[in-house]
DRENSEVEX-856607 format. One record per residue: x, y, z of N, C-alpha, C in turn; residue in three letters. Coordinates in steps of 0.1 Angstrom, whole numbers, padded with zeros to 4 digits, always signed. Example, Ala and Ser with C-alpha at 12.3 -4.5 7.8 and 13.67 -1.06 7.14 Angstrom:
<recs>
+0132-0057+0078+0123-0045+0078+0132-0033+0078ALA;+0128-0022+0071+0137-0011+0071+0129+0000+0079SER;
</recs>
This chain:
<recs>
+0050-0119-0197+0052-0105-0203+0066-0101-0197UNK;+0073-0096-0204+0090-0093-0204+0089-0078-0201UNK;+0097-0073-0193+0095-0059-0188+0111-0054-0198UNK;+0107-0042-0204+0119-0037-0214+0121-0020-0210UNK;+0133-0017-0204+0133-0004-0203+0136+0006-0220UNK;+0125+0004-0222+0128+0015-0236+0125+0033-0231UNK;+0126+0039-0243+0125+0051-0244+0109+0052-0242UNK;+0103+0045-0246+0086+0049-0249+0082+0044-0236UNK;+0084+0033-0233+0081+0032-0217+0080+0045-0208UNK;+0093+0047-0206+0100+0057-0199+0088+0072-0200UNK;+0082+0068-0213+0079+0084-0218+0066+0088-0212UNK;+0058+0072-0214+0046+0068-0216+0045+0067-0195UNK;+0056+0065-0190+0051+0066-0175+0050+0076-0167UNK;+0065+0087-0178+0065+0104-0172+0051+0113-0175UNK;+0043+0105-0183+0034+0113-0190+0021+0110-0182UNK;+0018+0102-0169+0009+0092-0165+0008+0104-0149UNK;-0007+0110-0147-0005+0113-0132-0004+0105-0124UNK;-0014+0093-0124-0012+0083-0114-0005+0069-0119UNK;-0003+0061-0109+0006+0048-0115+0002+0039-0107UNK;-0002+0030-0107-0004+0017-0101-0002+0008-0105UNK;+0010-0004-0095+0015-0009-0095+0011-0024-0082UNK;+0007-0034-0089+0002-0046-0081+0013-0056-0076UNK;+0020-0053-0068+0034-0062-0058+0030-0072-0067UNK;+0021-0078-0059+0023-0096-0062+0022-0101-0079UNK;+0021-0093-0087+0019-0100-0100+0031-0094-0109UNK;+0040-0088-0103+0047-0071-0112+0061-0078-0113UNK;+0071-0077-0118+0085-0083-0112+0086-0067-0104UNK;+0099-0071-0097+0105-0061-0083+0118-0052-0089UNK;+0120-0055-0106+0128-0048-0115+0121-0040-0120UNK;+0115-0043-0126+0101-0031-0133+0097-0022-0119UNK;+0091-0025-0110+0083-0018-0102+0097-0008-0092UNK;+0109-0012-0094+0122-0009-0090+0125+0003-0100UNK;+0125-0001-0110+0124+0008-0124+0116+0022-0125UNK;+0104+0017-0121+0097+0030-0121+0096+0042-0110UNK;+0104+0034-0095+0104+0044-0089+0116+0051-0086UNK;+0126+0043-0092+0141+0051-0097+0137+0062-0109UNK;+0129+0060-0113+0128+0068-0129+0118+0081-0124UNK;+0111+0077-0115+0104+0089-0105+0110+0099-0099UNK;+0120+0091-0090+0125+0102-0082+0136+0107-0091UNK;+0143+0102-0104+0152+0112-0107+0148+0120-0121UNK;+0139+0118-0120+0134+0125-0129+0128+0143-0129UNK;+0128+0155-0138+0127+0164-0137+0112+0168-0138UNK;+0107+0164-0127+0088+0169-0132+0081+0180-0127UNK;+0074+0177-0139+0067+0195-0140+0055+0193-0130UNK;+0053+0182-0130+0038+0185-0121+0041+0169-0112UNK;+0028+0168-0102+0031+0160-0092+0022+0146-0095UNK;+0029+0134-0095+0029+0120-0100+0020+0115-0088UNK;+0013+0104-0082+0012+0095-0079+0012+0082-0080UNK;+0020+0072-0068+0025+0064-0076+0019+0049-0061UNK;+0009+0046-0065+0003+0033-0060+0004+0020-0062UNK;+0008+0016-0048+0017+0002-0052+0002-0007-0038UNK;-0002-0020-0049-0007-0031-0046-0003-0039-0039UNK;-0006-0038-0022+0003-0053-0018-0010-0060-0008UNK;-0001-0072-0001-0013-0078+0007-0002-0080+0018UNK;-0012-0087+0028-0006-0088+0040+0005-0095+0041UNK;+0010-0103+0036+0019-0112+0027+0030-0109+0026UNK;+0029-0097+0017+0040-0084+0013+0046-0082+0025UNK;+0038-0081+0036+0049-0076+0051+0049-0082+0060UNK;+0042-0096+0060+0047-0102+0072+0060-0101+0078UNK;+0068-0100+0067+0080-0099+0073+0094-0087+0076UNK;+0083-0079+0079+0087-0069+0080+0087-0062+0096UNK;+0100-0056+0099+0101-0058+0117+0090-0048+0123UNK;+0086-0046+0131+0077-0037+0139+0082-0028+0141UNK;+0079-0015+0143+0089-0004+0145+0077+0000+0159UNK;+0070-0004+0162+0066-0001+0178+0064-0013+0189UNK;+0061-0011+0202+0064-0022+0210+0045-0023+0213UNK;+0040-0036+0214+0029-0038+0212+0022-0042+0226UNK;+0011-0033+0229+0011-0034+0246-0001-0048+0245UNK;+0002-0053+0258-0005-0069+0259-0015-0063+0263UNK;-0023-0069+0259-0042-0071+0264-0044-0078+0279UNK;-0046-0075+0287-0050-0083+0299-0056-0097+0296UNK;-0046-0109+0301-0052-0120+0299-0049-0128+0285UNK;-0039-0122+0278-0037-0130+0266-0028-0138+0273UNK;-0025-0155+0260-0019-0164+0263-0007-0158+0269UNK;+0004-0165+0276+0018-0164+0278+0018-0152+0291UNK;+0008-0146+0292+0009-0134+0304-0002-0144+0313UNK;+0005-0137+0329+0000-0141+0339-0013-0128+0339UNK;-0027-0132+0345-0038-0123+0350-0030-0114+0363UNK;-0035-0100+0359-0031-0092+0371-0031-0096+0385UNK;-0044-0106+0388-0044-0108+0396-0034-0119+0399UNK;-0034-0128+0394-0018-0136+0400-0013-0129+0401UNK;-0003-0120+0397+0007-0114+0400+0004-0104+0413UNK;-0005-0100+0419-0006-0092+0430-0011-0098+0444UNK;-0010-0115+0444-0017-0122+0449-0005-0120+0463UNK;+0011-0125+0461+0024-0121+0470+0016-0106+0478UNK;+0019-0103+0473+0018-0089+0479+0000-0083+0488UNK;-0005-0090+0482-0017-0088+0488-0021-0101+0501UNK;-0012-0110+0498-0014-0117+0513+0001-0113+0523UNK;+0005-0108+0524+0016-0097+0528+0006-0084+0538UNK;+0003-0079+0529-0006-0072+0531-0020-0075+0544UNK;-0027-0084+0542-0037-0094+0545-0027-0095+0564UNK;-0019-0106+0562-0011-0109+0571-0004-0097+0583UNK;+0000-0084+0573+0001-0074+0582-0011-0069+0589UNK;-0022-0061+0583-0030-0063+0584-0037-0068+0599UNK;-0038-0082+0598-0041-0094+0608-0030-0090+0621UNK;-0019-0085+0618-0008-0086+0629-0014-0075+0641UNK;-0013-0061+0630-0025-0050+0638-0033-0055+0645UNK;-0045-0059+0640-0054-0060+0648-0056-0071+0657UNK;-0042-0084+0654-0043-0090+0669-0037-0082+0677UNK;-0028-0075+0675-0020-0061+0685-0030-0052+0692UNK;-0038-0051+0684-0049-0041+0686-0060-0044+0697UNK;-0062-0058+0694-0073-0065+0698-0066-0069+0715UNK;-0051-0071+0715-0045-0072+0727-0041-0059+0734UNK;-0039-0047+0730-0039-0036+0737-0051-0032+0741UNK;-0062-0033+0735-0076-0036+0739-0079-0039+0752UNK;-0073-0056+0753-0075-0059+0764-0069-0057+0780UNK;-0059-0054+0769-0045-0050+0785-0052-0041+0792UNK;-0060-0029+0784-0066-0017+0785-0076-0017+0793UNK;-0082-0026+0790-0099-0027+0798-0100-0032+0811UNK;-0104-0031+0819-0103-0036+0834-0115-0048+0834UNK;
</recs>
């Protein structure tokens, strides 16, 4: 089926409140067509205009947000690795105290 910008088209779409339009089967001329013809067009009343797509349609389309990681997905380290430095740091000081501790203790006691 051959997409033809006639007059009766044209008439037959201004005259339509809703419009649906299915991406994957439609050419991107026609479906280009009708929403140029929408927005410059003079209307009396208000159009809707539904367009059919699938996931498909946007895979390739960039992300406009930054997508926060799940604890534990591939390619990320578990929190816990990553706090393991620091927590035997920690641990180790810790241990320092209380042999300090454990030696002023003794200095202390008769």
């Amino acid at each position: 089926m051959t997409f033809e910008r006639s007059k009766a088209f044209r008439d037959t779409l201004l005259s339509c409140n809703v419009i649906i339009y299915d991406l994957m089967s439609n050419d991107f001329e026609e479906v280009d067509y009708v929403i140029k013809t929408l927005k410059t067009s003079d209307l009396k009343e208000e159009k809707t205009l539904v367009l059919l797509s699938s996931v498909m349609t946007w895979v390739n389309t960039p992300q406009k947000f930054k997508e926060d990681k799940v604890e534990g997905e591939e390619g990320e380290a578990a929190p816990e690795e990553e706090e393991e430095p620091e927590e035997e740091e920690e641990k180790n000081e810790e241990e320092e105290k209380n042999e300090d501790q454990a030696e002023g203790e003794e200095e202390v006691v008769i």
